[in-house]
Structure formats: structure tokens, C-alpha cells
C-alpha positions in Angstrom: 15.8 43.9 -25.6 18.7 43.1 -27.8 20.9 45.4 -29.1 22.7 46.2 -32.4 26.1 48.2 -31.4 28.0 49.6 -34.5 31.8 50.9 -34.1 32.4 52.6 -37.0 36.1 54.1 -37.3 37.1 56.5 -39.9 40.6 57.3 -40.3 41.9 58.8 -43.0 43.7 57.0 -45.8 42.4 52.8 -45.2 39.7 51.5 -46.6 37.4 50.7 -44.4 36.4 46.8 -44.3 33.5 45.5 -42.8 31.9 47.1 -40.0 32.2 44.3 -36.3 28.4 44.5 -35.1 28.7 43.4 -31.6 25.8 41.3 -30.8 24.2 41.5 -27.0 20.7 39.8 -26.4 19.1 40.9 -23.1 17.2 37.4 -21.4 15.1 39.4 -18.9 12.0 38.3 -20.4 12.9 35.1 -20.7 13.9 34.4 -17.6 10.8 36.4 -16.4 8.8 33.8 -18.4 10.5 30.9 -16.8 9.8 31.7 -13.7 6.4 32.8 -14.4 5.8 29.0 -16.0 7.5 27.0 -13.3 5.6 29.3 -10.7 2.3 28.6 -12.3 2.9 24.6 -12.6 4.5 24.1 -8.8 0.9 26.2 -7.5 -1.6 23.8 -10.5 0.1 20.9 -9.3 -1.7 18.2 -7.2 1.1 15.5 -5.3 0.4 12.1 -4.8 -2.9 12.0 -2.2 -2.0 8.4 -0.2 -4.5 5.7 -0.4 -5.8 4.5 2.8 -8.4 1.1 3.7 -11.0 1.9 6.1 -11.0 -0.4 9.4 -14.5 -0.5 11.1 -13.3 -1.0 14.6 -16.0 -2.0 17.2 -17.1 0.0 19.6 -17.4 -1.3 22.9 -15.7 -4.3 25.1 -18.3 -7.0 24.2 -17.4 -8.9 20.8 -19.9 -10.0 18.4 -19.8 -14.1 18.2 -18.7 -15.5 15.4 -20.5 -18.5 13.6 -18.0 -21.6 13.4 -18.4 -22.5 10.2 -17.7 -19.3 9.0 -15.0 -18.2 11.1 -11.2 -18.4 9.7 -8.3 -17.0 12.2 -5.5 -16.4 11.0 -2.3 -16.3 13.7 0.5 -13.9 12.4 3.7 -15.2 13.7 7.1 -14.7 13.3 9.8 -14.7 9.6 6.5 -13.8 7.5 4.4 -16.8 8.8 1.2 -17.4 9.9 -1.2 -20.0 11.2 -4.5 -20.7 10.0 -7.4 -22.7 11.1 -11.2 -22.7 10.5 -13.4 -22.6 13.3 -12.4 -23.1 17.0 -9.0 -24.2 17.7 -10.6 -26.7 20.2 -12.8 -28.2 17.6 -11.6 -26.8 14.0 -12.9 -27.9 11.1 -9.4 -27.5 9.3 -6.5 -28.4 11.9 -3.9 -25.5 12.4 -1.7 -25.0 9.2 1.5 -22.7 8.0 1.6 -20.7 5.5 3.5 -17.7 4.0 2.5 -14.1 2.4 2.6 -15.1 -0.9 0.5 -15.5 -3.9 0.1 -19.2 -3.5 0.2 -19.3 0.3 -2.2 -17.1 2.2 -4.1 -15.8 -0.9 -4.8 -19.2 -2.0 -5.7 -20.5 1.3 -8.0 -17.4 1.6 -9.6 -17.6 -2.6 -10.6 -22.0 -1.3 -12.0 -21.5 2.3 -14.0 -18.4 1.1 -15.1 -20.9 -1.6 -15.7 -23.5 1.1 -17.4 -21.6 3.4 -19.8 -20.6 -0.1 -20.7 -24.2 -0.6 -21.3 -25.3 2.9 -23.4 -22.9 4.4 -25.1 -22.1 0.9 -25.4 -18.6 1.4 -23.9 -15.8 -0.8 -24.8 -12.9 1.0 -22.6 -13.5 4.2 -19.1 -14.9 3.1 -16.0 -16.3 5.6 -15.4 -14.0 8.4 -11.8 -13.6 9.0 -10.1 -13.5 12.8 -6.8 -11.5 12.2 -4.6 -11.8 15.7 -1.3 -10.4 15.2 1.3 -12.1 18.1 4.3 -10.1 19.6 6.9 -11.5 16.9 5.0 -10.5 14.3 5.8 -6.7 12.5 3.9 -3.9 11.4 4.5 -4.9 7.7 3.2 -8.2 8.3 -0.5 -6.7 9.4 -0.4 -4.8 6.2 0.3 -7.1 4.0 -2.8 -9.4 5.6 -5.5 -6.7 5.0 -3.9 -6.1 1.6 -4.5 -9.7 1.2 -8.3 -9.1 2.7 -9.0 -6.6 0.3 -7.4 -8.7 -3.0 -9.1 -11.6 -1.9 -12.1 -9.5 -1.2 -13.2 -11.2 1.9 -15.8 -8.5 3.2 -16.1 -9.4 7.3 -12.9 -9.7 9.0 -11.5 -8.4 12.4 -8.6 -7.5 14.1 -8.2 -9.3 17.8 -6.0 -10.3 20.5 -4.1 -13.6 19.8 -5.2 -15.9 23.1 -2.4 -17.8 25.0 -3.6 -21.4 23.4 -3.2 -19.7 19.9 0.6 -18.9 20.8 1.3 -22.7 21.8 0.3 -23.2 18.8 3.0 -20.9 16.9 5.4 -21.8 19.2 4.6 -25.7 18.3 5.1 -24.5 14.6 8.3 -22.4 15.6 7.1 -19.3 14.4 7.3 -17.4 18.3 
């Protein structure tokens, strides 16, 4: 509580001038307060929750086949590359081309073949199915950054594999392993 203290000196024979008041203000509630407040808001608090996407992973060792004409595989290679082709690399129906993780590489190359595989099969219910196989040069970062792509280009089927040795020829022809 604060407190008013008064000295008050009488001597005989001076005036007496004005009396000092000596001014003391006790913060205990205040700091009681404080830490009441910052107590109450660390406990009402909710942090950050992280988002996460939800992989379906198969279940199983035998792999679904894949319609040809719908199929897109995408190769991830080394320096923020990859290699796309549609269909089989035997017999694709777009040959095996670069391209980098950026808005007007692999998400424009995604936003026409989804667009593509629309028109030719003529059926808007099952879109492009998309063959994701990371290769051993490729990083972490670079697998996230493809199924962020997946889910801004919203391409609904798409699967992560192992890249087959043919597949790694062909990054190593494009000198990206």
C-alpha cells in the first residue's frame, strides 16, 4: 500500500517551512497482477499446431497397374531437376523432358498434362495419375516440394515408387545423377 511519511521537526525559534512528505509506493499488487496475467495467457495459449498432407501408402507388395494414357512419372534427379514423361518410358507419349521446381516448370507442366489427359480420355472423374520416384541424388526437400506441387496443382492419384535402373540412364543422359 503506499504510504504517506511526515517528519515534522519543531525546534524552537525557526519558522517552520513546508513539511518534506516522503513518498513510498508499495508494487506488490502489481507485480502480483503481472504475474497473475502473464500466467493466465502462457496456460490460454494454443502454439502453432503443424500442418501435415496425408500419404495413402499401399498396402501390400503387388502394385496396382496404371493406365498409360493417364500415367505421368516424374524422375527426381539431382540440383532441383527432374524428368518427366507420360506414359511408358519404352513407348511414351511425351518423350522424357527437364524441368525445374518452379512456378513455370513443374507446375505448368503438371496444370497442361492434367489438362491433356482431360481431353483425351474424356473423363472428369479420374484425372492424371502421377508416378513420383525420387533417385539417390535427389534430397528430402526435393520430395516435399513435389507433393506440395501435387496438392497446388490438385492432381488427386499420385504415388510414391522406386525409380527403375532404365529411368536413371535416363537422368544420367540429362546429367542430373
Amino acid at each position: 500500500m503506499a504510504q504517506l511519511n511526515t517528519s515534522q521537526s519543531t525546534q524552537s525559534g525557526k519558522k517552520i517551512r513546508s513539511k518534506k512528505m516522503i513518498v513510498g509506493v508499495d508494487l506488490t499488487a502489481m507485480v502480483d497482477l503481472a504475474f497473475l496475467l502473464i500466467t493466465f495467457f502462457m496456460l490460454t495459449t494454443s502454439l502453432a499446431k503443424q500442418k501435415a498432407m496425408d500419404v495413402n501408402m499401399p498396402v501390400g507388395e503387388n502394385p496396382a497397374t496404371v493406365p498409360d494414357n493417364r500415367s505421368l512419372t516424374i524422375c527426381l534427379g539431382s540440383n532441383n531437376q527432374v524428368v518427366w514423361y507420360r506414359g511408358t518410358l519404352n513407348n511414351p507419349f511425351e518423350k522424357p523432358t527437364k524441368a525445374s521446381y518452379s512456378k513455370n516448370g513443374l507446375r505448368a507442366m503438371l496444370n497442361s498434362q492434367s489438362k491433356k489427359v482431360l481431353t483425351e480420355t474424356n473423363d472428369s472423374v479420374r484425372g492424371i495419375i502421377v508416378l513420383i520416384k525420387p533417385s539417390d541424388k535427389s534430397n528430402y526437400k526435393n520430395l516435399v516440394d513435389i507433393l506440395d506441387e501435387m496438392a497446388i496443382s490438385h492432381v488427386k492419384q499420385y504415388a510414391i515408387g522406386d525409380i527403375l535402373p532404365e529411368e536413371i540412364d535416363v537422368l544420367k543422359k540429362e546429367k542430373l545423377y
